[in-house]
C-alpha beads as a LAMMPS data file, in Angstrom:
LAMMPS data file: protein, C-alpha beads

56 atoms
55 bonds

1 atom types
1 bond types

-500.0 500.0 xlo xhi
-500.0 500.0 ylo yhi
-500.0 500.0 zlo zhi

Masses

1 110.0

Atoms # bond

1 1 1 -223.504 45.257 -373.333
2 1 1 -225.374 47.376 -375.554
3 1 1 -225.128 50.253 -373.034
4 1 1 -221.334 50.336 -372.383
5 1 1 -220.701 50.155 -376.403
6 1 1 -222.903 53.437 -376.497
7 1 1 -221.623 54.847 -373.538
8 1 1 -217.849 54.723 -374.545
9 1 1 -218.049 54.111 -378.317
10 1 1 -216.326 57.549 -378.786
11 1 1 -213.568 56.685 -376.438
12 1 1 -213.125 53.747 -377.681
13 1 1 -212.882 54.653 -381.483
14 1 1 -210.225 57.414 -380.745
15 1 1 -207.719 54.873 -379.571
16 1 1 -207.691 52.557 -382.693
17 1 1 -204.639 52.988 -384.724
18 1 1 -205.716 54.452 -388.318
19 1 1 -204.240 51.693 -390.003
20 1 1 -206.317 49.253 -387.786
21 1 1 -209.602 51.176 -388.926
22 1 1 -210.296 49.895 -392.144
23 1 1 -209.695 46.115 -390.574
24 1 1 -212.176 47.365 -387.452
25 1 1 -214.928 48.474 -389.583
26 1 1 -214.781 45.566 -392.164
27 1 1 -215.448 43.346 -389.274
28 1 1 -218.513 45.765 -388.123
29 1 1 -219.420 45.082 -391.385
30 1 1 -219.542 41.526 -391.248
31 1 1 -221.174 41.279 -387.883
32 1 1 -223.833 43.765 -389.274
33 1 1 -224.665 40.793 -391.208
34 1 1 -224.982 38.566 -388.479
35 1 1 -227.097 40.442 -385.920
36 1 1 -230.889 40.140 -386.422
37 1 1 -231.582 42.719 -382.879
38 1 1 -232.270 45.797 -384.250
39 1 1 -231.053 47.997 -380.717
40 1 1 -227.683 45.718 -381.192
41 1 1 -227.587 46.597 -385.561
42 1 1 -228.167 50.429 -384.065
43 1 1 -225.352 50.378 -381.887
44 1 1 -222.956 48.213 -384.374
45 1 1 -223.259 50.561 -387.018
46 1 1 -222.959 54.036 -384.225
47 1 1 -219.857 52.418 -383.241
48 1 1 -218.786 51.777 -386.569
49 1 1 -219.872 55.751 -387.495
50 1 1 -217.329 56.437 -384.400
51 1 1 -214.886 53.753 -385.358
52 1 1 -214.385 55.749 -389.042
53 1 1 -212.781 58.670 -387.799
54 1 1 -210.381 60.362 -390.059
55 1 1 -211.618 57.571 -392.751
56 1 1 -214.923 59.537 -393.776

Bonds

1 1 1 2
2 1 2 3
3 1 3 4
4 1 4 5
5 1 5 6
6 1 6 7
7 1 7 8
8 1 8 9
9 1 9 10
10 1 10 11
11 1 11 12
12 1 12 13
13 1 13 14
14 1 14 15
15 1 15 16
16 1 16 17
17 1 17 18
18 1 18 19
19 1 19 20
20 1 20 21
21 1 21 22
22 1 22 23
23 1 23 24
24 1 24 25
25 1 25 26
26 1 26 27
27 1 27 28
28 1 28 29
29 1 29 30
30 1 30 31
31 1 31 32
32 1 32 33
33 1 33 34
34 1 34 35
35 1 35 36
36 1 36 37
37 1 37 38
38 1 38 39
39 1 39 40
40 1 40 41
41 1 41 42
42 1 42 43
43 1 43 44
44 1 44 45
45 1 45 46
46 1 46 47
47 1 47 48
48 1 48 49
49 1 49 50
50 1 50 51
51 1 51 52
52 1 52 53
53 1 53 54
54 1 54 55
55 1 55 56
C-alpha cells in the first residue's frame, strides 16, 4: 500500500477538485494522528505535500 500511494501520489493529487483539497488534507491531518509507522507518517504527509497543490 505504501508503495502505490508513493508511486501515484502526484497523479492522484492533480485530480482532486480544489474545493475538495482543504477537506482532503484535513483528513491527512487527522490520520497523521493516528498512524504510529513512521514509513506510513512519511508517505501520509508526501501525499498530503502533493495533495496541497495550488493551496501552498
Amino acid at each position: 500500500m505504501a508503495g502505490a500511494v508513493r508511486d501515484t501520489r502526484e497523479v492522484w493529487a492533480s485530480y482532486f477538485l480544489l474545493q475538495d483539497r482543504a477537506r482532503v488534507l484535513a483528513l491527512l491531518a487527522d490520520l497523521l494522528k493516528q498512524v504510529s509507522d513512521e514509513t506510513a507518517r512519511i508517505d501520509v504527509a508526501a501525499f498530503g505535500h502533493a495533495s496541497s497543490g495550488e493551496l501552498i
